[in-house]
C-alpha positions in Angstrom: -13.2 99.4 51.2 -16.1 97.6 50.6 -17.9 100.2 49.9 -15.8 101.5 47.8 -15.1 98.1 45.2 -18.4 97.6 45.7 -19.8 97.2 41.5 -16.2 97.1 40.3 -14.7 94.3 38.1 -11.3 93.2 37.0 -10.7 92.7 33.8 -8.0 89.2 33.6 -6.0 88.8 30.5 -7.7 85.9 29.8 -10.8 88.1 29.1 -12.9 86.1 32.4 -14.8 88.6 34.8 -13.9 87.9 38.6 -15.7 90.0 41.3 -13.6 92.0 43.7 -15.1 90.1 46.8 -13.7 86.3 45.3 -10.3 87.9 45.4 -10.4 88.6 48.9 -12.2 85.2 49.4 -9.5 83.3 47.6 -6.7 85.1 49.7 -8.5 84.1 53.3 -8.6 80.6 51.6 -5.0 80.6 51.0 -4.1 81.6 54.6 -5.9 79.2 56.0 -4.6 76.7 53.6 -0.8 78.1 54.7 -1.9 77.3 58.4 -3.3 73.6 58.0 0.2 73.0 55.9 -1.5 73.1 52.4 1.0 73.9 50.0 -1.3 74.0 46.8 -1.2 77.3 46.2 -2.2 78.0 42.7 -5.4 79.4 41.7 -8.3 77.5 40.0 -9.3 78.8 36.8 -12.1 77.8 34.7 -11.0 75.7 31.3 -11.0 78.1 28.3 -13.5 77.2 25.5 -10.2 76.3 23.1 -9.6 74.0 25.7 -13.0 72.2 25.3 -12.6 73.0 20.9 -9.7 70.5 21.1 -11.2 67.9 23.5 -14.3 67.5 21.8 -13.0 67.1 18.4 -10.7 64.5 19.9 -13.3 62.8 21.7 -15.1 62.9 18.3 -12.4 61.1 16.7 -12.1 58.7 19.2 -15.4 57.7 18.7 -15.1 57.7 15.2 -12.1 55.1 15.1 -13.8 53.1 17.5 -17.6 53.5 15.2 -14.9 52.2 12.0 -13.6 49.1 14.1 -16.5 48.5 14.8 -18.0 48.4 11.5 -15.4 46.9 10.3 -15.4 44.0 12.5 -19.2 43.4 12.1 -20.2 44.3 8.8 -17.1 43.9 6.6 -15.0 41.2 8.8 -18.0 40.2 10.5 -18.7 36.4 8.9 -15.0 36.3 8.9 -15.0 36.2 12.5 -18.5 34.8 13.1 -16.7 31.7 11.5 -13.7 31.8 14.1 -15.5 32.0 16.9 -17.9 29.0 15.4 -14.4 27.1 14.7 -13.6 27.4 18.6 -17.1 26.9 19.6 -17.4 23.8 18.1 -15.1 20.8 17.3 -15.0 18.1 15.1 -13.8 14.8 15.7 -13.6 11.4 13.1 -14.6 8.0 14.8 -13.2 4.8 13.8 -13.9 2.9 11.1 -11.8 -0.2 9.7 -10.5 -0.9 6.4 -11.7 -4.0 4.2 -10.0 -7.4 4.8 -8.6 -9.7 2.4 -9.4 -13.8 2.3 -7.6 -16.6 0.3 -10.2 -18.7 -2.2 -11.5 -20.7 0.8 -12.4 -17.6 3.3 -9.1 -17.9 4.9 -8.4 -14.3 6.5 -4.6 -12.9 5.5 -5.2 -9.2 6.9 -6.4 -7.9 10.2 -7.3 -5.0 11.6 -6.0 -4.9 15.6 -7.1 -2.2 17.9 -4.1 0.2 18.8 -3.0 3.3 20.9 -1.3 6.1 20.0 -0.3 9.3 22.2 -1.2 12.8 20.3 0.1 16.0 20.5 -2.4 18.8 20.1 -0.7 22.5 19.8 -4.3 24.3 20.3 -5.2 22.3 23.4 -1.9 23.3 25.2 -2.0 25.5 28.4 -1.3 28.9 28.2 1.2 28.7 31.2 4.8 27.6 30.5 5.0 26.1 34.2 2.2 24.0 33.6 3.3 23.4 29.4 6.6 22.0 31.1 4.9 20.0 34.3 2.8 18.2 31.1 6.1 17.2 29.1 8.5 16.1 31.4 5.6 13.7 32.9 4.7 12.5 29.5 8.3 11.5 28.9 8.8 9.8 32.0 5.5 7.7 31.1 6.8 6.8 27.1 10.8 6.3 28.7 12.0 8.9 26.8 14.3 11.9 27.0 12.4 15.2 28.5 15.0 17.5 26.4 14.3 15.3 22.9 10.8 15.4 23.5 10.8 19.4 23.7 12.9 19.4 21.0 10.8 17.6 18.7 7.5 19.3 20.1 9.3 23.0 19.3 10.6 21.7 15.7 6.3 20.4 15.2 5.3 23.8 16.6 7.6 26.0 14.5 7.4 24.3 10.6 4.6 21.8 10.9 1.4 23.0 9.8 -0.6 20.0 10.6 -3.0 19.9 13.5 -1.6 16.8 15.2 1.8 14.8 16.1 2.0 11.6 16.9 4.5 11.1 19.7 4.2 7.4 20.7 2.5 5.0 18.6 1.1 1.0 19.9 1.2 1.8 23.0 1.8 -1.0 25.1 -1.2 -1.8 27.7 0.9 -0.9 30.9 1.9 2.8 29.3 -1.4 2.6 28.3 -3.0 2.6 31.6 -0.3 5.3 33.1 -1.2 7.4 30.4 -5.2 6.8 30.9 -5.0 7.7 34.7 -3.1 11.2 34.1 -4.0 11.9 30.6 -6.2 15.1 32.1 -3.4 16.9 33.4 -1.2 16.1 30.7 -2.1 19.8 28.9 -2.4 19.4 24.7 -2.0 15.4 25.0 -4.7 12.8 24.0 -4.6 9.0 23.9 -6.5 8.3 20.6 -7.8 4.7 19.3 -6.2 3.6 15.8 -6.0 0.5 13.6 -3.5 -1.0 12.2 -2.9 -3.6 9.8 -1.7 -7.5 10.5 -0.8 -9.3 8.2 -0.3 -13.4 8.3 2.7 -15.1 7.8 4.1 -11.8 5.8 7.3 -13.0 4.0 4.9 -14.9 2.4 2.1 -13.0 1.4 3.9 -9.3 1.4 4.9 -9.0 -2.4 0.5 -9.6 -3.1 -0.9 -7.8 -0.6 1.4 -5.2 -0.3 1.1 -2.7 2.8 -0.9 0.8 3.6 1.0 4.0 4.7 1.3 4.6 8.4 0.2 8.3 8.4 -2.1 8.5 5.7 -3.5 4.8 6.0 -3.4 4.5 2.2 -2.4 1.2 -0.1 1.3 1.8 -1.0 1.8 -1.3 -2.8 0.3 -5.0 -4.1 -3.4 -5.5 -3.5 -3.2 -2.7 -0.9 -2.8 0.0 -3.1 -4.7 -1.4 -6.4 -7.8 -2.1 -4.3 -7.9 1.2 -2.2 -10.9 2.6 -3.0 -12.7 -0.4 -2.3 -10.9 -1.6 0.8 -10.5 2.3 2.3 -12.6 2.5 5.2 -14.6 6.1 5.9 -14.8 7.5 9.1 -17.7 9.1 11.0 -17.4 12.5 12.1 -18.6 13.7 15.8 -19.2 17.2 16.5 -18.4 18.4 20.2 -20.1 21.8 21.3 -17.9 23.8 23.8 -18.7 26.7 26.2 -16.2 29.8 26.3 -14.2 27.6 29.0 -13.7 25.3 27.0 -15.9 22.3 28.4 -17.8 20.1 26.0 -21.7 20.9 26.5 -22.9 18.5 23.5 -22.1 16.3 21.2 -23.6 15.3 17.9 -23.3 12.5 15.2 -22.6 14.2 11.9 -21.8 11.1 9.8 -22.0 7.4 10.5 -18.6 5.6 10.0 -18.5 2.9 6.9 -16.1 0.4 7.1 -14.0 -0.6 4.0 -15.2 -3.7 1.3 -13.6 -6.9 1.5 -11.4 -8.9 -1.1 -12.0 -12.8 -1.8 -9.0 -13.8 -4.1 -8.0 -16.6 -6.1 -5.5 -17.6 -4.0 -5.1 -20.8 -2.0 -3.1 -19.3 0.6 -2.2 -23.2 1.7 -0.5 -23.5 -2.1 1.4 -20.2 -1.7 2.7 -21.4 1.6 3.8 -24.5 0.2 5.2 -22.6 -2.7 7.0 -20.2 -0.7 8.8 -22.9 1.4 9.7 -25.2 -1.4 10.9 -22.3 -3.5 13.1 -21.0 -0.2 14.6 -24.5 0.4 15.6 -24.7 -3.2 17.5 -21.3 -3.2 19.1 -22.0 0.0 20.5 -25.3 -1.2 21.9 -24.5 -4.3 22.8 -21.0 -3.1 21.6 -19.0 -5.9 20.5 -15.0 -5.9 16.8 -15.6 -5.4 13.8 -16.6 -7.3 10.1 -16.8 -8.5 7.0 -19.2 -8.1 3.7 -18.2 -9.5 0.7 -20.8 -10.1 -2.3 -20.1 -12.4 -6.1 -21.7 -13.0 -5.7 -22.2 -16.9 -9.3 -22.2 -16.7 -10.2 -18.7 -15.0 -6.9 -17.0 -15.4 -6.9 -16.6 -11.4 -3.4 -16.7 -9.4 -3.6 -19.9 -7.4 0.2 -18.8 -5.8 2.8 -16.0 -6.4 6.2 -15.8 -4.4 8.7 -13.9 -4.9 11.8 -14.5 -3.2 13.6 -12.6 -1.0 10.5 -10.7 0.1 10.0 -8.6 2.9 8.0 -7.6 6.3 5.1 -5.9 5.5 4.7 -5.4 9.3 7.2 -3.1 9.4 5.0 -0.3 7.8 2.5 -0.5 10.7 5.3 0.4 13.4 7.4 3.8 13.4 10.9 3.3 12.3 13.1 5.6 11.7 15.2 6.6 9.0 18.5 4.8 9.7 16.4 1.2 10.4 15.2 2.0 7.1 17.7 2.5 5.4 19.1 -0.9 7.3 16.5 -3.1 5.3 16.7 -0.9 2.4 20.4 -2.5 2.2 20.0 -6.1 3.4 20.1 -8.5 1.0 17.9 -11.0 2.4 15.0 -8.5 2.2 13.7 -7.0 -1.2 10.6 -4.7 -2.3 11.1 -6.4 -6.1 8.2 -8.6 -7.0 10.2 -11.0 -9.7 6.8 -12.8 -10.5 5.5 -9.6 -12.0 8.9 -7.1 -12.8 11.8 -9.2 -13.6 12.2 -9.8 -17.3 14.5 -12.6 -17.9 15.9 -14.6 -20.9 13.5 -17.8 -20.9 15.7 -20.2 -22.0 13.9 -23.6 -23.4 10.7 -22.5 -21.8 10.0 -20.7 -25.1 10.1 -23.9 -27.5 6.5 -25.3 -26.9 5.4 -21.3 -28.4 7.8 -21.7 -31.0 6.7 -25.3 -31.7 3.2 -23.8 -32.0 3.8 -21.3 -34.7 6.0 -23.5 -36.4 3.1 -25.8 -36.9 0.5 -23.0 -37.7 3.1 -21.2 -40.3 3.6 -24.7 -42.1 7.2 -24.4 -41.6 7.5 -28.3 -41.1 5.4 -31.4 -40.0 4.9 -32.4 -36.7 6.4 -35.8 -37.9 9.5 -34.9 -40.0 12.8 -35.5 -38.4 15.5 -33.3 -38.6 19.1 -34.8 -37.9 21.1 -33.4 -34.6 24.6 -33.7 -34.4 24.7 -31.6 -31.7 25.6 -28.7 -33.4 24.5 -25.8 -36.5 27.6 -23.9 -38.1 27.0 -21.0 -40.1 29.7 -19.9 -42.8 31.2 -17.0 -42.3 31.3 -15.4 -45.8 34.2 -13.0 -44.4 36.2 -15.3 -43.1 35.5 -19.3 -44.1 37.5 -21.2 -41.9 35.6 -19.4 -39.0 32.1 -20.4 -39.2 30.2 -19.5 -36.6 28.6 -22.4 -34.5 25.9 -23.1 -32.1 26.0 -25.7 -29.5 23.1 -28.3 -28.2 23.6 -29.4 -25.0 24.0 -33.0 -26.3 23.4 -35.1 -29.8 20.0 -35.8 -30.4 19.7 -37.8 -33.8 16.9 -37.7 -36.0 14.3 -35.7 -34.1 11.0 -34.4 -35.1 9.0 -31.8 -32.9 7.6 -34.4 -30.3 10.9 -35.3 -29.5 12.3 -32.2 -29.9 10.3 -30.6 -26.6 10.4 -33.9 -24.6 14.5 -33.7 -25.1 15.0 -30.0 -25.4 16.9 -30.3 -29.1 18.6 -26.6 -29.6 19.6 -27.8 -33.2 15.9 -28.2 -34.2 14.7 -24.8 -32.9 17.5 -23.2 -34.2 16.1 -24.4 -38.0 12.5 -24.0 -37.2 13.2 -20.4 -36.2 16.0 -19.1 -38.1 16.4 -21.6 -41.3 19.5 -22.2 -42.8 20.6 -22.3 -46.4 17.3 -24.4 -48.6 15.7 -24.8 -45.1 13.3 -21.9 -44.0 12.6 -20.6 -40.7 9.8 -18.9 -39.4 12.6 -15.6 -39.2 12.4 -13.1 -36.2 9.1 -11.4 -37.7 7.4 -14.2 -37.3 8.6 -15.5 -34.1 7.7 -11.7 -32.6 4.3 -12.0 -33.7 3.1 -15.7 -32.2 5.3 -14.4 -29.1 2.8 -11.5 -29.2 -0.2 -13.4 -29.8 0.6 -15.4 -26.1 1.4 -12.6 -24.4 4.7 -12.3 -24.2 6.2 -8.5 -24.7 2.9 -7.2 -23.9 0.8 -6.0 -20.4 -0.8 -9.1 -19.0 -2.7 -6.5 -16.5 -2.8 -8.4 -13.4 -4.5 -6.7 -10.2 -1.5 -5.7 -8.5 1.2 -2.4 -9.4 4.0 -3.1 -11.1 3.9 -5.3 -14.2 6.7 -5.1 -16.7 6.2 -5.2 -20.3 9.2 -7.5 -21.0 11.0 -7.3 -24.3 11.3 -9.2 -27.6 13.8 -8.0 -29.5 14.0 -7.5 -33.3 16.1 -5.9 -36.0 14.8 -2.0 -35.4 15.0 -2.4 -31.3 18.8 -3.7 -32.1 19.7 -0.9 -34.0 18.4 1.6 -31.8 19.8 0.3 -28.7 23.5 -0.3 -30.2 25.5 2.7 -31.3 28.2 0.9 -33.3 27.6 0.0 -36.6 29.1 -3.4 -36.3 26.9 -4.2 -33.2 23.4 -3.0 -34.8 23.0 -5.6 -37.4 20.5 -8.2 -36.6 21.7 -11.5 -38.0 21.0 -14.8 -38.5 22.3 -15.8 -35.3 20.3 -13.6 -33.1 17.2 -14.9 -34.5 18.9 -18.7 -33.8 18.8 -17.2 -30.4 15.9 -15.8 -29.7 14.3 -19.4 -31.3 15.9 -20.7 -27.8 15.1 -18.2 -25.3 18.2 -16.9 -24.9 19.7 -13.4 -26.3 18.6 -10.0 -25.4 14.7 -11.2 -24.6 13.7 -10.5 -21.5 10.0 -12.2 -20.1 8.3 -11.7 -17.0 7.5 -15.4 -15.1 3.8 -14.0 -15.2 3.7 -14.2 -19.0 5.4 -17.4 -19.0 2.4 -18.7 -16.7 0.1 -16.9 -18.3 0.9 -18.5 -22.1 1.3 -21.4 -20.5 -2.3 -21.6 -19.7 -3.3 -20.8 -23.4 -1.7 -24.3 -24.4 -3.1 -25.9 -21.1 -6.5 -24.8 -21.9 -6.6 -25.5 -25.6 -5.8 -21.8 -26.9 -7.4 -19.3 -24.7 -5.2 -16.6 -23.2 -7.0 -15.5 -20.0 -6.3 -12.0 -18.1 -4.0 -13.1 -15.1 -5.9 -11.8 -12.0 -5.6 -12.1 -8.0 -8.7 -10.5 -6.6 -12.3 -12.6 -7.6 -14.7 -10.9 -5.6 -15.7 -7.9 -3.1 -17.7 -8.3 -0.1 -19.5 -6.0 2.1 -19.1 -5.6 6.1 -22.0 -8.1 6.2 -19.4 -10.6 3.7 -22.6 -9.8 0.8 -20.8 -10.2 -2.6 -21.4 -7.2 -4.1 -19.6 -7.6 -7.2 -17.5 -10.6 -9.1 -14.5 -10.4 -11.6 -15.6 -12.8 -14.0 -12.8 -14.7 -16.2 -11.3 -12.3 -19.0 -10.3 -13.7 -22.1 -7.6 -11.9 -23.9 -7.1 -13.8 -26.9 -8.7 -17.3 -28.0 -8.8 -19.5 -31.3 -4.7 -17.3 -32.4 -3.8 -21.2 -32.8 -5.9 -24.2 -34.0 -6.5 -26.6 -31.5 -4.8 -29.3 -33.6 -1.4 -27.7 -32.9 -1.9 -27.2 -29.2 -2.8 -30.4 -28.9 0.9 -31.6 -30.6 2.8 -29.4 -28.5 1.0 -30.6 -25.3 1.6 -34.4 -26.7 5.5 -33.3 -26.6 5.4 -31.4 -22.9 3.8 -35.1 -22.0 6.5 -36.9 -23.4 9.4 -34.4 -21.7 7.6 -36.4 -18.4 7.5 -39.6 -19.5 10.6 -40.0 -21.0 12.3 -36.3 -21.5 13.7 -33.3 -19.6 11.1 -33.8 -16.8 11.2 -37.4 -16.1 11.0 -36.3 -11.9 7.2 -35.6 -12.6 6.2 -39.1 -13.1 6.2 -39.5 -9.2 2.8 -37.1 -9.1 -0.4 -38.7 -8.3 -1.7 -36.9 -11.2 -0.3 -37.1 -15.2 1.3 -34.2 -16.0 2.8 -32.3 -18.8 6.2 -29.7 -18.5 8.8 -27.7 -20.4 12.2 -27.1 -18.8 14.5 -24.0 -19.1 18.3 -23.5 -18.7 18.8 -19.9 -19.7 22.7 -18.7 -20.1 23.9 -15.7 -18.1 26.5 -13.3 -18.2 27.7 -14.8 -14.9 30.4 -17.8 -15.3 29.3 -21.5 -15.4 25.8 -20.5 -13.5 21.9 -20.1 -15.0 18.4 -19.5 -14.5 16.9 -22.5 -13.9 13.1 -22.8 -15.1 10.1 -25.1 -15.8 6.5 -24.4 -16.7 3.9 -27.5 -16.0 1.0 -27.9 -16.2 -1.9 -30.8 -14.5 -3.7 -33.4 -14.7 -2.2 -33.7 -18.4 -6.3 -34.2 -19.6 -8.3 -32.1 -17.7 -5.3 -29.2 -16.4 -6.7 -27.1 -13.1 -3.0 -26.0 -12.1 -0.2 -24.3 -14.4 3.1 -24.0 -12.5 6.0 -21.9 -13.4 9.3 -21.5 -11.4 12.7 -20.3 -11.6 15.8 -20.0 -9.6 18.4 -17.1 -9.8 21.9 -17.8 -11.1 22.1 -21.8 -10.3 25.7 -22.9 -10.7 26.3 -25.5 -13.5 25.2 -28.9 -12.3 22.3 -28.5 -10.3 18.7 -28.9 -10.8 16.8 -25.9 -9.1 13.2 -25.7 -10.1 12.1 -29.0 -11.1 12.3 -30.2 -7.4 10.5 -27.1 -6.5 7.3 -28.3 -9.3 7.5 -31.7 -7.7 7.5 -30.9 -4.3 4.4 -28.9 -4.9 2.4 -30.4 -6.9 3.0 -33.6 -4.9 1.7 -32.1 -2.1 -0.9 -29.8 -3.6 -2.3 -33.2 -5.4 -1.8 -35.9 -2.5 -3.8 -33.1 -0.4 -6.7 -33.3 -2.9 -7.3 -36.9 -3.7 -10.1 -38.3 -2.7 -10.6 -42.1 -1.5 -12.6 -42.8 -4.6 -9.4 -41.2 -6.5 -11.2 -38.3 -7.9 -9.9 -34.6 -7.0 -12.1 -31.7 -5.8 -10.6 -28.9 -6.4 -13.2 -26.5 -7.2 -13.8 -23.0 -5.6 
């Protein structure tokens, strides 16, 4: 048989050769296979070369996608990526740095900076495994005392809308959480205990309306001196870079920026004076039970604010500690608490505070003598040309006589002012043109531009600002009695106490209008004065000093014999104008007075006024009194001088 296949060949469909003897082979193979239980029983063929076609090109492509990736990851996405991985190599942390202070004329410190502890949420440093993500919460909110669920809940709404790269979950940190926190804080996964600052501020329902407060997230000024002085009191922080391995684990760290700590205000302020202020002007309100009210005391000299209260005020501690949005809402709605700084935003009717400017122009227009009398007999009636027997009449608050413009400011004579500034029949008056433009010339209806956010323009009315604002005919037309009117402060004028103080000072000073300001100087970390606000004048020589010094000789006699008389108890002469300006509320007022001391050498311009004062009572002037009995006892020397000076 052998023999006789011996050089044969079989021919498979598959077009392989296979010799006869590997047939033969293969089936002795396959026996022996039967026997040991071997149930493979197919035959092994070679792979055809289609076979190999098909895997090579597939290999080939393979290769191919993986070349692209490749090149698409290093060449085109390649700094893309090179940036990623730097970002996780390498970390970059701020240090600390504090904000500028603010002092009171005599160094006195009104803001701190105190060291605080919050507790930081960090979605990138958080474990991979839920067990240990969970372990990490629940022990964190048994450290704070606070609800495990809640705290998930507020971690999951951070994680799923918040883009930001941390959230603050506890903030002061009291020292005993602090130290619980401290011991554990490295298995607490994607939680840090970070050092902040945050601002204190002295006695602040005193101070709060001036220096305002800083935003607790963003650390910026958000109101008062705070936010007008924030680039020079902003602080900027140093910035650490930490090197990590592909664990994770710092390797080294590196100083990229030195932290600079924020300038330093020195102000005008006598922060003993605004105290002072603040209580007298508090008692006042309380015992007449009026609405609230406004204090603010100027240097005539410098234009600096010795004292500015506004009443009610507010906590300006509250905006270094998380509240939430009910307590808010709470203070937002108490009464006894308000955002409103009256000094610089609340434009009221002036009442007689206005005569001593009126006196002024009256005298520079040649409108009448400083000694002619004009006869009070407690009243001015104007005909009515519509209807005769129904003249229409305006009131003084008593009969004054024969009174000329000394005696018209000392006694607060309506009937006088109402000629001076609105004429009647032969007589002529300065008319409301007139009156607008001295009002102008001391400041009043215009931007005083104090230091501080906020400041209200005020208003002086006039015939075109009448017709605009009324829509009926019959109400538009400016008359004669609206200029009689404004000649007393009362009407549709609206003046901010700031301007009052400010004009104030003009006639203190001799007829310089200074720029009201707060701030006086910046210091550096090292307390270096590196720059000075020297005194701005406005506007000087608008009235002769001749006619200042009349007017001023009338505020004198209001003390000595007038409207003022409580002043004579100062250890210093002293010269004031009173103010009772009518309201739409029933049988109540605003209660004013502007003064100004010593009468010959003034260092001190005080102006005050109390909210809605029911008929009868004196409001401010015991609030002037008070004050500058105090403020002047504090200062008087044994040899009976008075040192004053900054």
């Amino acid at each position: 048989m052998d023999k006789y296949l011996k050089g044969k060949k079989i021919r498979m469909s598959f077009k392989e050769n296979v010799e006869p003897e590997e047939i033969f082979l293969d089936a002795i193979f396959q026996k022996k296979e039967k026997e040991m239980g071997i149930t493979e029983k197919k035959m092994e063929v070679l792979l055809s070369k289609r076979v190999f076609q098909t895997f090579g090109v597939v290999f080939f492509l393979i290769m191919l996608v993986l070349f692209g990736k490749t090149f698409q990851f290093q060449i085109i996405d390649g700094q893309e990526f090179s940036a990623l991985a730097e970002k996780n190599k390498l970390k970059f942390y701020q240090t600390q740095a504090v904000r500028g202070v603010i002092y009171d004329r005599n160094l006195k410190q009104l803001v701190f900076n105190q060291q605080s502890f919050n507790l930081v949420y960090y979605k990138k440093s958080l474990s991979d495994d839920e067990v240990e993500r969970l372990k990490s919460l629940k022990e964190v909110a048994k450290i704070i005392n606070e609800d495990s669920n809640e705290l998930q809940k507020r971690i999951e709404l951070y994680d799923e809308f918040s883009e930001d790269s941390s959230l603050i979950i506890s903030e002061n940190i009291d020292h005993k959480t602090l130290i619980l926190l401290e011991t554990k804080i490295d298995e607490l996964s994607g939680f840090e205990v970070e050092e902040s600052i945050v601002r204190d501020y002295t006695d602040s329902l005193v101070f709060s309306h001036l220096l305002g407060y800083i935003g607790r997230k963003d650390k910026q000024g958000k109101a008062g001196l705070e936010e007008f002085y924030e680039e020079e009191l902003k602080e900027n922080p140093g910035i650490i870079q930490t090197e990590r391995d592909a664990s994770g684990n710092p390797i080294k760290k590196e100083i990229i920026s030195l932290p600079k700590p924020g300038n330093s205000l020195v102000l005008w302020l006598d922060a003993d004076l605004q105290r002072k202020l603040d209580e007298e002007l508090r008692k006042s309100i309380e015992r007449v039970g009026a609405k609230g009210g406004a204090a603010v005391a100027l240097d005539p000299n410098t234009g600096g604010i010795l004292a500015s209260v506004s009443v009610p005020s507010f906590d300006n501690n509250l905006f270094s500690q998380a509240i939430s949005e009910e307590e808010f809402q709470e203070i937002l709605n108490d009464p006894n608490i308000s955002f409103f700084n009256r000094v610089i935003s609340s434009e009221y009717p002036t009442g007689s505070v206005i005569k001593p400017l009126i006196a002024a122009a009256a005298l520079e227009e040649d409108i009448i003598p400083a000694a002619e009398q004009i006869l009070c007999t407690g009243e001015v009636s104007i005909p009515n040309p519509y209807f005769p027997d129904k003249p229409s009449v305006f009131h003084d608050w008593k009969v004054h006589g024969w009174t000329d413009l000394r005696k018209a400011l000392a006694q607060s004579c309506n009937v006088y002012f109402y000629l001076v500034g609105g004429g009647l029949e032969d007589f002529n008056g300065l008319g409301v043109e007139r009156i607008k433009k001295y009002l102008h010339l001391f400041g009043w209806g215009e931007i005083a531009g104090i230091d501080i956010p906020g400041e209200k323009k005020g208003l002086i009315p006039d015939p075109a600002w009448k017709e605009a604002y009324f829509e009926n005919s019959a109400d538009n037309i400016w008359r004669l009695g609206d200029t009689y009117n404004l000649s007393i402060g009362q009407g549709y004028i609206g003046i901010t106490p700031l301007q009052v103080v400010a004009s104030f000072g003009a006639i203190a000073n001799g007829g310089k209008l200074y720029q009201p300001r707060i701030a006086h100087q910046i210091l550096d970390a090292e307390k270096n004065v590196i720059e000075t606000y020297n005194p701005k004048i406005i506007k000087e020589n608008f009235i002769v000093p001749e006619s200042l010094q009349i007017v001023r000789e009338g505020m004198r006699d209001a003390v000595i014999y007038g409207s003022s008389v409580s002043l004579n108890s100062l250890p210093v002469e002293a010269a004031a104008k009173t103010g009772t300006a009518q309201i739409p509320r029933k049988d109540h007022y605003h209660s004013w007075v502007s003064v100004f001391a010593p009468y010959d050498n003034p260092e001190i311009v005080l102006t005050i006024i109390v909210e809605e004062v029911e008929e009868g009572q004196i409001a401010a002037l015991p609030v002037a009194e008070e004050t500058l009995n105090w403020y002047f006892g504090e200062e008087v020397e044994e040899d009976g001088s008075i040192d004053n000076d900054f």
